[in-house]
C-alpha positions, 0 to 999 in steps of 0.5 A, a space after each residue: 545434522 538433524 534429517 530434517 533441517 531447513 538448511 541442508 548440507 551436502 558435500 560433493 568433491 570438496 564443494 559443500 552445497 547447503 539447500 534451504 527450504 522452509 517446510 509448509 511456507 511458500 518462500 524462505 524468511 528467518 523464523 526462529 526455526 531457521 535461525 537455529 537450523 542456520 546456527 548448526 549449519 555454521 558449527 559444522 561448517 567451521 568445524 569441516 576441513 575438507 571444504 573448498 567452499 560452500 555454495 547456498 541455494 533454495 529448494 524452492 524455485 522462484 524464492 532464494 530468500 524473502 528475508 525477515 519473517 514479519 510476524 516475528 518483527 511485529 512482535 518484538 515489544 520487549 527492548 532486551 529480548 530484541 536486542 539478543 534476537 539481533 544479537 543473534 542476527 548478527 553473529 550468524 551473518 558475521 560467522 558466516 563471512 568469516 569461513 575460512 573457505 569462500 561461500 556462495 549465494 546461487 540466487 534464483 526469485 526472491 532475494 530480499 531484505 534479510 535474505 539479500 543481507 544473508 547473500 550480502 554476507 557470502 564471498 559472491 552471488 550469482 543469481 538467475 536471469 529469470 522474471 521471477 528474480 527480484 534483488 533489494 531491500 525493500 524494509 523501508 516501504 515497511 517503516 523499518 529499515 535492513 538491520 541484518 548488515 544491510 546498512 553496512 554491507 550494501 554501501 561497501 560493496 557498491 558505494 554510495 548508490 546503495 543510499 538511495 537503494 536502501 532509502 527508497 527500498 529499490 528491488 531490481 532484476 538480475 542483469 540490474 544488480 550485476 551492473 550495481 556490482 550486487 551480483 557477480 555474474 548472471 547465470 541465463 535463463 536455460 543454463 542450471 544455475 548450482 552447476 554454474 554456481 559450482 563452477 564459479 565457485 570453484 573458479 573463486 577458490 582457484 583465484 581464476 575469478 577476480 571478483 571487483 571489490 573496490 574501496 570506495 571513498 566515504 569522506 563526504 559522507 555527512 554531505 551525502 547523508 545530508 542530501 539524502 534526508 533532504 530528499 527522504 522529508 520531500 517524500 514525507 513532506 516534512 514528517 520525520 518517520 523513524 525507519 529511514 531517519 534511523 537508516 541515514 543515522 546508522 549508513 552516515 555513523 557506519 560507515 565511518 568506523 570499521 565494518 565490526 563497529 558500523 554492524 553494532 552502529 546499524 543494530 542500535 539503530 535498527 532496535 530503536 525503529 523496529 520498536 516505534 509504532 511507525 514499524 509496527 504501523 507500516 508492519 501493518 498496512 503491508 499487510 493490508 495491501 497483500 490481503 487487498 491486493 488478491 480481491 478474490 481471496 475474500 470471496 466465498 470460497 468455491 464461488 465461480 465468479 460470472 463472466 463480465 463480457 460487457 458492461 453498461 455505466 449509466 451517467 457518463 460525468 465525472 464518476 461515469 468517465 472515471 469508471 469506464 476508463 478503469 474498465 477499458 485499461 484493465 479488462 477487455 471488457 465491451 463498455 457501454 456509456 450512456 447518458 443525454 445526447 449532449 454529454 456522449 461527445 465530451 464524455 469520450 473526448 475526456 476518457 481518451 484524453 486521460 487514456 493519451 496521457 496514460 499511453 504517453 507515460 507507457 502505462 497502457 498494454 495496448 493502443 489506445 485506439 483499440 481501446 476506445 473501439 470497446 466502448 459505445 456510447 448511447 442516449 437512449 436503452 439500444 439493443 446494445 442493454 440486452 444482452 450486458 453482464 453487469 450495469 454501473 450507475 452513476 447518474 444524478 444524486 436525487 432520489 427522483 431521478 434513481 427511481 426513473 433510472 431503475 425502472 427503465 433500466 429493469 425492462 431492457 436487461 436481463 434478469 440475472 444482470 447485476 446492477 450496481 449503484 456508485 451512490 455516496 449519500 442515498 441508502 441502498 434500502 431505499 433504492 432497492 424497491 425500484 429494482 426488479 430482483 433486488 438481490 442482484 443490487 449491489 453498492 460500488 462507491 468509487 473515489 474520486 478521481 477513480 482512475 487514481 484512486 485504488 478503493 472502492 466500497 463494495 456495499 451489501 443492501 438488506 436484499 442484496 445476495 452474497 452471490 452479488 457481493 461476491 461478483 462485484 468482488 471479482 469485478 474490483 479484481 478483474 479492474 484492479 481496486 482494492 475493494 472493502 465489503 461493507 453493509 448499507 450505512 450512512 456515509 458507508 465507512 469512509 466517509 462516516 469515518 471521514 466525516 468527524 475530521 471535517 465537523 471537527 476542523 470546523 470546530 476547532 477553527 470556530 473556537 478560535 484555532 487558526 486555519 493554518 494551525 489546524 491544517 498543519 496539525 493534520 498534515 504533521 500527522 500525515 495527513 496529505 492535506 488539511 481538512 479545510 483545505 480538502 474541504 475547500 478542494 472537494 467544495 465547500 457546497 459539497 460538505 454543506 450538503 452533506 451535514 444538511 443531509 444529516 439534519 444538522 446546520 454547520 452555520 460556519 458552511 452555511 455562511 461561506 456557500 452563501 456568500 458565493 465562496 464553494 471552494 477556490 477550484 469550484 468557483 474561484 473563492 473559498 477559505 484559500 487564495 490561489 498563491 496557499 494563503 487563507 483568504 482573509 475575506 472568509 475569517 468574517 464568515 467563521 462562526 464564533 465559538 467561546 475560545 478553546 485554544 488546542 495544541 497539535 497533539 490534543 486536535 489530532 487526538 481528538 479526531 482519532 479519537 472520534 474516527 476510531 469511535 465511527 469504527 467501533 460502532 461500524 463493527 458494533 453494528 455489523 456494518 463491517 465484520 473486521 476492523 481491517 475493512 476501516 483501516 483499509 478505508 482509510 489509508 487507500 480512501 483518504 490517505 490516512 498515513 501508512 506508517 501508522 497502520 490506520 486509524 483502527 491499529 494506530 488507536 491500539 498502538 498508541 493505547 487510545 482504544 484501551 483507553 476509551 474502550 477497555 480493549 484493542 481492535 486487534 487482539 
């Protein structure tokens, strides 16, 4: 055995314990390295007669095993070279349960995916009672599905709950997986967990522990199979995404043959999603989410953040009430609101109301009464401004009235105070002047409504500092927003990349292409509503201004607000009538272009093709360094599908950016 090998075996008194431990990584995952070292591991072990058993366990506290490395799935393109690499997948774990001597998986953190199809391929696991114990196959939240045995294993071992586990990609805790019969005992948290495993190992040998295999009955599985995809295009709203298509494929064939030809069925299987562009797509937006997850990593490194003790939001509407919600339920920030007497009242009532719902579905750390003793509320600049950290605005969009805001605002705080605006159509530059210290002026666009949405547009004006940016960067941390840095720029990212999909659905509709067909051409696409229709849902008013705001005349818009129609919520009349149909009263109000009659594809190319332009020149300008920053954008800003990675990734990987641009975004 080389010295240094990732899994290492031991022998004492006929037990041989196998410790592993990827060097330099923070938790284990297949690489090519630990393929080869677990290949020479599995030689010596067929080739040892003095064994009883073999007990696996990780050198690294809180992580078993986090299954596949992704970076390598990212990068199987080649069909063969996939199919040897799951070849090769496959053998070890075959290899592996079919050791004359029974093994054991001692499982303390992580077990996950491949790593829990490596514990799934030994005789019995016994995992740690511990917090960090996390037991599943997560691999279709990532556009795959299990394709080390997964599929096959899993279903056998439990039955039939191990569908939903898998479609759904449940983890669980230690004492959940012992009641799914995943696990075989639970070792508590102050006993040693290879002793215990040692002992229950010893006990299998023996046949003193009876391990609880039932055969369970597949008969009605194309039934239940059935059912399953049923609930999986609920989720999807009709789409079907080839990871868990492909996983009922492979469970439903599988498990109706011998466990032999169901792992060769799954491998198939698994060689088709894991080539699609959805895999890659969902590869890559779960990357994005761990990269957006830690805010603070994208701050300037060796940077202390300041202390946000107390925190003033001017404006206490929609926008305002949204913001301060988020404060008080994740921070123990004071909060102070303030806006004209009339709006105090109802500003509190609707935060507490939100806050009730949210304490009902156990989603609160604390009484919402304690809560709401943080928060003051004022009509006027009290002494409450004096001695506050940062001031969130989010007053009325009028240039006037952000002028007026400032300068009051300017005496009362102090000089090293952060003062952010939630603006989404008035420049930063233009602002700034009305700001003493311009440096400590900074953007935080916020979505609607904000106690739902994840993102937010952390904006760097020409005078703002990168110490502000950073601050404000900290501040989305410490309220748990996934924040994207961006400089001052019309419509900033999302809504400049946003803004083609609205002007061309417009277009499309003009020139003759139903309202239907175009909403269910972006929906198809996975999209969660269509563009007229989140237009209508938005306000149509709203869309108005903001093409007026561009200097252009949308006339289809114009005619529809002036006809009174601001959107079916907004003021009971829009595109769409209440039971979903479009309102035939609004088809007069379309503007007539010559007929241009378009398929799905050629709409949903299109606008791809125009958001990705939006990106490129948002990265051409500077306006954002990495194309990351719009892909994030987009899929936590308007739901732009996670299977396909963003707009920015999905054009690479269908080869629409090599088509306009000669090159991807991603090297």
């Amino acid at each position: 055995m080389h010295h240094d090998e990732i899994f290492r075996l031991e022998k004492d008194g006929g037990i041989g314990v196998v410790t592993i431990d990827v060097p330099g990584e923070p938790v284990n995952t297949w690489t090519e390295e630990a393929v080869e070292s677990f290949i020479r591991l599995l030689d010596t072990l067929e080739a040892t007669s003095d064994l009883i058993g073999a007990v696996f366990i990780s050198a690294k506290a809180g992580n078993f095993h986090a299954g596949a490395n992704l970076k390598m799935l990212n990068m199987m393109t080649d069909r063969e070279q996939t199919e040897k690499a799951l070849e090769k997948f496959h053998s070890k774990f075959n290899r592996l349960s079919a050791l004359p001597f029974p093994t054991v998986a001692a499982i303390d953190g992580h077990c996950l995916g491949g790593g829990l199809e490596f514990a799934l391929a030994c005789t019995a696991r016994v995992a740690k009672d511990s917090k960090g114990t996390l037991v599943g196959l997560p691999e279709c939240n990532l556009g795959i599905f299990p394709g080390g045995g997964g599929t096959q294993r899993l279903p056998r071992l439990i039955g039939y709950p191990a569908i939903e586990l898998i479609l759904k990609g449940t983890v669980m805790p230690a004492t959940k997986a012992l009641e799914m019969g995943i696990v075989d005992k639970v070792v508590p948290g102050d006993k040693d967990l290879l002793t215990e495993a040692v002992a229950f190992l010893r006990g299998v040998a023996s046949g003193s522990e009876k391990l609880n295999r039932p055969v369970h009955d597949f008969s009605a599985i194309d039934q239940v199979a059935e059912m399953a995809r049923q609930e999986v295009l609920k989720v999807t709203r009709g789409r079907e995404i080839p990871g868990p298509m492909l996983a009922i494929k492979a469970i439903r064939d599988g498990l109706k043959v011998s466990l032999d030809e169901g792992l060769v069925i799954e491998k198939d299987n698994f060689v088709e999603a894991v080539l699609s562009n959805q895999a890659k797509g969902g590869i890559h937006t779960f990357f994005l989410k761990t990269m957006s997850d830690k805010p603070l990593s994208m701050i300037t490194p060796g940077f202390t953040p300041k202390t946000f003790a107390k925190v003033a939001v001017l404006g206490f509407g929609t926008m305002g009430r949204g913001i301060v919600i988020d404060i008080l339920r994740n921070t123990k920030i004071a909060v102070v609101a303030k806006d004209i007497e009339a709006g105090l009242e109802p500003g509190s009532a609707f935060v507490r109301k939100i806050l009730d719902g949210m304490a009902e579905k156990k989603k609160l750390k604390e009484p919402v009464d304690d809560l709401m003793a943080r928060l003051t509320t004022t009509a006027d600049y009290s002494a409450d401004f004096k001695d506050v950290d940062l001031v969130i605005e989010a007053v009325f969009e009028d240039i006037k009235v952000k002028e007026q805001v400032y300068k009051e605002l300017c005496q009362r705080v102090r000089d090293d105070c952060i003062i952010a605006t939630n603006t989404s159509s008035i420049p930063m530059d233009s602002m700034a002047p009305f700001v003493t210290h311009p440096e400590r002026f900074g953007g935080l666009h916020f979505f609607s409504p904000v106690w739902m949405m994840q993102l937010v547009e952390v904006i760097q004006g020409k005078k703002t500092s990168r110490e502000t940016v950073d601050n404000l960067l900290a501040f989305s941390a410490a309220i748990r927003k996934r924040p994207i840095v961006c400089k001052d720029n019309p419509g900033f990212v999302v809504n400049a990349a946003i803004f083609p999909y609205i002007d061309s659905a417009l277009e499309f509709i003009e020139s003759g292409n139903s309202i239907e067909a175009v909403d269910k051409a972006f929906t198809d696409f996975g999209m969660p509503v269509g563009p007229i229709r989140l237009t209508d849902e938005v306000g149509i008013d709203v869309s108005y201004n903001v093409t007026r705001g561009r200097g252009q005349t949308q006339m289809t818009l114009k005619n529809v607000v002036e006809s009174g129609r601001l959107g079916l919520k907004k003021s009971g009349k829009g595109f769409f009538l209440k039971d979903g149909s479009v309102d035939p009263d609004v088809l007069p109000l379309i503007d007539k272009k010559p007929p241009r009659p378009l398929t799905a594809e050629e709409m949903q190319t299109e606008v791809l093709a125009k958001m990705v332009t939006v990106g490129k020149d948002l990265l051409d300008r500077g306006i954002v360094t990495d194309p990351r920053m719009v892909d994030i954008g987009m899929i936590w800003g308007v739901g732009f599908p996670a299977d396909k990675g963003g707009p920015m990734k999905w054009a690479d990987l269908t080869g629409l950016s090599e088509k306009l641009f000669g090159k991807k975004f991603y090297a």
